[in-house]
C-alpha positions as CSV (number, residue, x, y, z in Angstrom):
1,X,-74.2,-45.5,211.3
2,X,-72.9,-48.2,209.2
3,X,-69.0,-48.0,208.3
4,X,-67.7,-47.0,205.2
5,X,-66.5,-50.6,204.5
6,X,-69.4,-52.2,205.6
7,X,-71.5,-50.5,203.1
8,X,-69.1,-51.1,200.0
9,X,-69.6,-54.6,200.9
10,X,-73.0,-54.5,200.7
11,X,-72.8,-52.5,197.4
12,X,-70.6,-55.0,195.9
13,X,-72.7,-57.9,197.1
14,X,-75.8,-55.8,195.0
15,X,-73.6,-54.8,191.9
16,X,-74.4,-51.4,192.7
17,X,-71.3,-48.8,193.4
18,X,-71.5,-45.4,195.7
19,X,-70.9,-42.0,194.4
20,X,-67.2,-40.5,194.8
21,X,-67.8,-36.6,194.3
22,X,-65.4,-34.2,194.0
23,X,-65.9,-31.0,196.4
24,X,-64.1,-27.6,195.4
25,X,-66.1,-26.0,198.1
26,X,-68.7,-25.8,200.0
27,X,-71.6,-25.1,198.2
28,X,-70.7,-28.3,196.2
29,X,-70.4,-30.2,199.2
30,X,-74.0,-29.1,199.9
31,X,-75.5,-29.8,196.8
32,X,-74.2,-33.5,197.0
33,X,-75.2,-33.9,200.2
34,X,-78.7,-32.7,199.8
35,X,-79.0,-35.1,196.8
36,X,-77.6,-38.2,198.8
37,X,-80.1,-37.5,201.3
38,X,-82.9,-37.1,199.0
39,X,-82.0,-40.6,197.2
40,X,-81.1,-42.3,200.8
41,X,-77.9,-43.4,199.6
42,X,-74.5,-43.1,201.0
43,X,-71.7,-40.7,199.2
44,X,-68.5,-40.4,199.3
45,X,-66.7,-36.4,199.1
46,X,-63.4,-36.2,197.7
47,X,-61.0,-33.6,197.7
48,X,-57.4,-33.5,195.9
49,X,-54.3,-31.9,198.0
50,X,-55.8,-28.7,195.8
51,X,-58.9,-28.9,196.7
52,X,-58.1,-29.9,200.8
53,X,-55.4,-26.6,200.7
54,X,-58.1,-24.4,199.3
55,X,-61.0,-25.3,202.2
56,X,-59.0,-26.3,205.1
57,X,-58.1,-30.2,206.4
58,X,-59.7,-29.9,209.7
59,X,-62.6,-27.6,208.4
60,X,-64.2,-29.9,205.4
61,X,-63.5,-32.7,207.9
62,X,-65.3,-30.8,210.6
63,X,-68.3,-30.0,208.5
64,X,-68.8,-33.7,207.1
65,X,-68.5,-35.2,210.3
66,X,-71.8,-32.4,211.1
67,X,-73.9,-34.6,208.0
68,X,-76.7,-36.4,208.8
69,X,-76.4,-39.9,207.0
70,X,-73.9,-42.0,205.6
71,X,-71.1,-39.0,204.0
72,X,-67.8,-40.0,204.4
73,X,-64.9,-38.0,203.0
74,X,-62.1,-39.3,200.9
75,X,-58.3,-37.8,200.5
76,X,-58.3,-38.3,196.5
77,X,-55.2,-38.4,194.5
78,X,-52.5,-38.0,197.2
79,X,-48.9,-38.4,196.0
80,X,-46.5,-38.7,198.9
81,X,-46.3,-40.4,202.5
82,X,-46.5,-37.2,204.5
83,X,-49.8,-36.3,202.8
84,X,-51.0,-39.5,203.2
85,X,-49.9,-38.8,207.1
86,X,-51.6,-35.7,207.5
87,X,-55.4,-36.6,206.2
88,X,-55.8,-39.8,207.8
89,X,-54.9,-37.6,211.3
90,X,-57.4,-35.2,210.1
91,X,-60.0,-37.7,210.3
92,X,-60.6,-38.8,206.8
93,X,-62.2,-41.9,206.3
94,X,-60.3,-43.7,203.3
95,X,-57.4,-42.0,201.7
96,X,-55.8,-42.6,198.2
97,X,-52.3,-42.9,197.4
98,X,-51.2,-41.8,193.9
99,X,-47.9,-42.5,192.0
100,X,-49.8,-44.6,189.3
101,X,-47.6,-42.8,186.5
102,X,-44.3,-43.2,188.1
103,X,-41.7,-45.7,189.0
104,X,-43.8,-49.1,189.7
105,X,-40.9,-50.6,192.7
106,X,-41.8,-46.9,194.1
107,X,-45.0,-47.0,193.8
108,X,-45.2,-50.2,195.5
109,X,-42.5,-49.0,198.2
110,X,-44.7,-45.9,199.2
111,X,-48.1,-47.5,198.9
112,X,-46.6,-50.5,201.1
113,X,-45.5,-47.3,203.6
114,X,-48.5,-45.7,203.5
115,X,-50.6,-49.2,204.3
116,X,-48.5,-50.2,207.3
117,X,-48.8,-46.6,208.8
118,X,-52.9,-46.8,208.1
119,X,-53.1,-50.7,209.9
120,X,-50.7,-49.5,212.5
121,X,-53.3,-46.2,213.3
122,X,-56.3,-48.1,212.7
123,X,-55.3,-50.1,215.7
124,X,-53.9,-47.5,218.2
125,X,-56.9,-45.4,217.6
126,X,-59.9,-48.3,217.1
127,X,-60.6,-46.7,213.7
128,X,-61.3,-48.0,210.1
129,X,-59.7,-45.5,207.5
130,X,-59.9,-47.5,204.5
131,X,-56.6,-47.1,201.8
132,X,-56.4,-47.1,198.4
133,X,-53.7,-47.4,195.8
134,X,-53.6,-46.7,192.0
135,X,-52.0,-48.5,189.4
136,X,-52.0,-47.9,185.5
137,X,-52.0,-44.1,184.2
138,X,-55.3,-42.6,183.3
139,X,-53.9,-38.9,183.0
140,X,-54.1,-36.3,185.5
141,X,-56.7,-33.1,186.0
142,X,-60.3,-32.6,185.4
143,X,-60.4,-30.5,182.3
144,X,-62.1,-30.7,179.2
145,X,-59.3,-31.8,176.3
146,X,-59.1,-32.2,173.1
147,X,-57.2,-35.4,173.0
148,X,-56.0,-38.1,175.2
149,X,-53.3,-37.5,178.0
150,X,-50.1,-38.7,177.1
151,X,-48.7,-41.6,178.6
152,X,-52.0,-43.4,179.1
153,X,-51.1,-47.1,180.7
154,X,-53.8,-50.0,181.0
155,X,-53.5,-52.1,183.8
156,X,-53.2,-55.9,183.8
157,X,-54.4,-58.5,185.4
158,X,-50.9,-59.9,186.2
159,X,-49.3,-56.6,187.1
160,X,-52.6,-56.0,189.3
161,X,-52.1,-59.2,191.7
162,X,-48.3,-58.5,192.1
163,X,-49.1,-54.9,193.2
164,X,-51.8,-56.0,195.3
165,X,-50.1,-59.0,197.1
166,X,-47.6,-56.6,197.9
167,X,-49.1,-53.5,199.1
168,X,-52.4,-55.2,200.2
169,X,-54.8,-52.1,199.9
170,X,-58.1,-52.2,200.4
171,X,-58.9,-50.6,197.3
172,X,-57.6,-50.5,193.7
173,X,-57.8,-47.9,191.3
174,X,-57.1,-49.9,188.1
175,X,-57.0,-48.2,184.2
176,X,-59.5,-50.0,182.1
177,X,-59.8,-47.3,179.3
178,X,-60.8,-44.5,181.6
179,X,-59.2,-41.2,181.6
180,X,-59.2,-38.0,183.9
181,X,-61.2,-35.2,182.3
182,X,-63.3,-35.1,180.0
183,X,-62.6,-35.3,176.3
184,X,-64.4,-32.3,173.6
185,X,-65.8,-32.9,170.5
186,X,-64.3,-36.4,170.0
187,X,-65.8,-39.6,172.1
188,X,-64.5,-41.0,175.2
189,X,-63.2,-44.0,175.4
190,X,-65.0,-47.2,175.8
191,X,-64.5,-48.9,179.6
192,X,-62.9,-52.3,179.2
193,X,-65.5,-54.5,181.3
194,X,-63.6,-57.6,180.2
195,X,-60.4,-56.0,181.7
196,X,-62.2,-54.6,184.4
197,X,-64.0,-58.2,185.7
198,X,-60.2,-60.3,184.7
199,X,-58.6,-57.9,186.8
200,X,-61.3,-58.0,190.1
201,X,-60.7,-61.7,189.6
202,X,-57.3,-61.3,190.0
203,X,-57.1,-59.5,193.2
204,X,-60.1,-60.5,194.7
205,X,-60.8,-56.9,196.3
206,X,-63.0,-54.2,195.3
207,X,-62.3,-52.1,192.6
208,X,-62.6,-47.9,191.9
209,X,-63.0,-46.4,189.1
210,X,-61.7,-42.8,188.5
211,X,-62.5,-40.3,185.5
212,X,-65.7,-41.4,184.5
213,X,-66.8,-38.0,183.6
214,X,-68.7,-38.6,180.4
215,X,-68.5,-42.0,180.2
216,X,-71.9,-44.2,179.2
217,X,-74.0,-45.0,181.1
218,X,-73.8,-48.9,179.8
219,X,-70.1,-48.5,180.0
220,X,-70.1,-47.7,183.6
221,X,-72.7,-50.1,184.9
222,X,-71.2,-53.1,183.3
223,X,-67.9,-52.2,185.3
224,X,-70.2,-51.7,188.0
225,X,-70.8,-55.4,187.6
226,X,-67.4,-56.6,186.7
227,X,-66.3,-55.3,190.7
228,X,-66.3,-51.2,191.0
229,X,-67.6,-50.6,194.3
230,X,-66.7,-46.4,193.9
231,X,-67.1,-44.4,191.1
232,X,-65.3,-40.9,190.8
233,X,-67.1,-37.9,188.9
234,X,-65.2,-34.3,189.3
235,X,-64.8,-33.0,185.5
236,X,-68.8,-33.2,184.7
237,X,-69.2,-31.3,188.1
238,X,-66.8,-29.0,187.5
239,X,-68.7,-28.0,183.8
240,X,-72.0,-28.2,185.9
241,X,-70.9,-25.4,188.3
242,X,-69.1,-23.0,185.8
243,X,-71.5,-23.0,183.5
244,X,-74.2,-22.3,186.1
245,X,-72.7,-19.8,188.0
246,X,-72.0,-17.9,184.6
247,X,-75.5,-17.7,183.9
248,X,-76.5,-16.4,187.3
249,X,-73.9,-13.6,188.0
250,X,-76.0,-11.8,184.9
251,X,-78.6,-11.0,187.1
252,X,-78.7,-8.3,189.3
253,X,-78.8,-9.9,192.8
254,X,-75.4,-9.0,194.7
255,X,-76.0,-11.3,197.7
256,X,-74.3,-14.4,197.3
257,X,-76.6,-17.3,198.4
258,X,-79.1,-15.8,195.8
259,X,-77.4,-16.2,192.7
260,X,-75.4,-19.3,194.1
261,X,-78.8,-21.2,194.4
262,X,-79.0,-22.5,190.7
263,X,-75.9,-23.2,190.8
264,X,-76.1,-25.0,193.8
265,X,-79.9,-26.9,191.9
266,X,-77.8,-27.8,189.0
267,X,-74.6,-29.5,190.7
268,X,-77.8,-31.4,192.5
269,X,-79.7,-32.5,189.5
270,X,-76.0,-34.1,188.1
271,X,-75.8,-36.1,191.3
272,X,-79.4,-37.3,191.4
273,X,-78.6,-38.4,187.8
274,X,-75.3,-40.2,188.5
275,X,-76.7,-41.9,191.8
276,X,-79.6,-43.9,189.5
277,X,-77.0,-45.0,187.3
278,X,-74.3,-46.2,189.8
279,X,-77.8,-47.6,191.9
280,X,-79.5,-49.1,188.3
281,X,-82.6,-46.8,189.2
């Protein structure tokens, strides 16, 4: 089985991007999964420190690790050092540190913590857990608003290389107009591609792009193009499931994998749907 880094690079030398999908349990995780395989495509699971607390670290790792196929599993939006810690011991394959709404010299202080423990345990233990850091504020929390978050922060090209030559992720999570969430009854806002492609330039390593629940298609592709190599949906899932599962607990059937099937079909059909655009099929 190919690495996780050795198949971003092969996405970003196509333009094309791989799925980052967020997992509030298992029957998610399934759904996803069953999709990725049906497409032959790698994915990547994510789960927040909510979503890790609510299944269990060395369980979700565990069960991924049991996939046929290229799933790896992520450690999305984690805000302090000791987090950081714990899922990369837990077996995680990349991990994300968070304080891109905070104090920028600790930001770059943690982050620059965080990558030095990573390098250090990727050589003791002859692994390859990728790290990613976040700069810009996009909001937090997959919900459907009814405005933007406060606070909203667009990354630049010039604050982007300083952060990077400092903290030297693997990854960054840049703002280019995206937020987290998804926005009701108004439009979301358009991706910046020109940002997006001035700032990949910039640091010269790939880029992720978080909240693009309900963002165009066009909108995503042409960042797709401009350097994202990972592309985060959680919100859109989230509405997928809830709205699913409301439908089938009006039937009659008590046991649970009977009524959890459509819900399980329609998380399924969302993925299919967002792998052709991240894969331009």
């Amino acid at each position: 089985m190919k690495s996780l880094r050795e198949i971003l690079k092969e996405n970003l030398n196509r333009e094309t991007a791989v799925g980052h999908f967020n997992i509030p349990n298992l029957e998610v995780a399934q759904a996803i999964v069953d999709a990725a395989k049906k497409m032959n495509v790698p994915v990547i699971l994510g789960l927040s420190e909510g979503e890790r607390e609510y299944i269990g670290l060395k369980q979700v790792v565990a069960w991924v690790k049991s996939c046929d196929g290229n799933i790896f599993i992520n450690a999305d939006h984690t805000y302090s050092y000791e987090k950081v810690v714990e899922a990369v011991k837990a077996g995680f394959d990349m991990v994300i540190y968070d304080d891109a709404g905070g104090d920028l010299p600790n930001n770059i202080e943690v982050a620059k913590k965080c990558r030095e423990f990573i390098t250090k345990y990727n050589l003791e233990n002859n692994k390859d857990v990728l790290f990613e850091a976040e700069l810009g504020y996009i909001g937090k929390g997959s919900e459907v608003r009814t405005s933007l978050p406060d606070g909203i922060q667009m990354t630049t090209p010039e604050d982007a290389k300083m952060f990077v030559d400092a903290v030297l992720p693997d990854l960054l999570a840049p703002a280019i107009g995206n937020v987290h969430g998804m926005l009701k009854d108004v439009p979301e806002p358009n991706l910046d591609e020109k940002l997006c492609k001035q700032i990949y330039e910039s640091v010269k390593i790939p880029l992720v792009l978080h909240g693009a629940s309900g963002n165009s298609k066009e909108d995503i592709q042409a960042c797709i193009k401009s350097g994202v190599v990972i592309v985060h949906v959680s919100t859109e899932i989230r509405v997928a499931y809830k709205n699913a599962l409301k439908k089938a607990v009006e039937g009659e059937d008590l046991a649970a994998y009977k009524y959890l099937k459509p819900v399980r079909i329609a998380v399924e059909d969302l993925i299919e749907e967002k792998i052709k655009i991240f894969n331009f099929l």
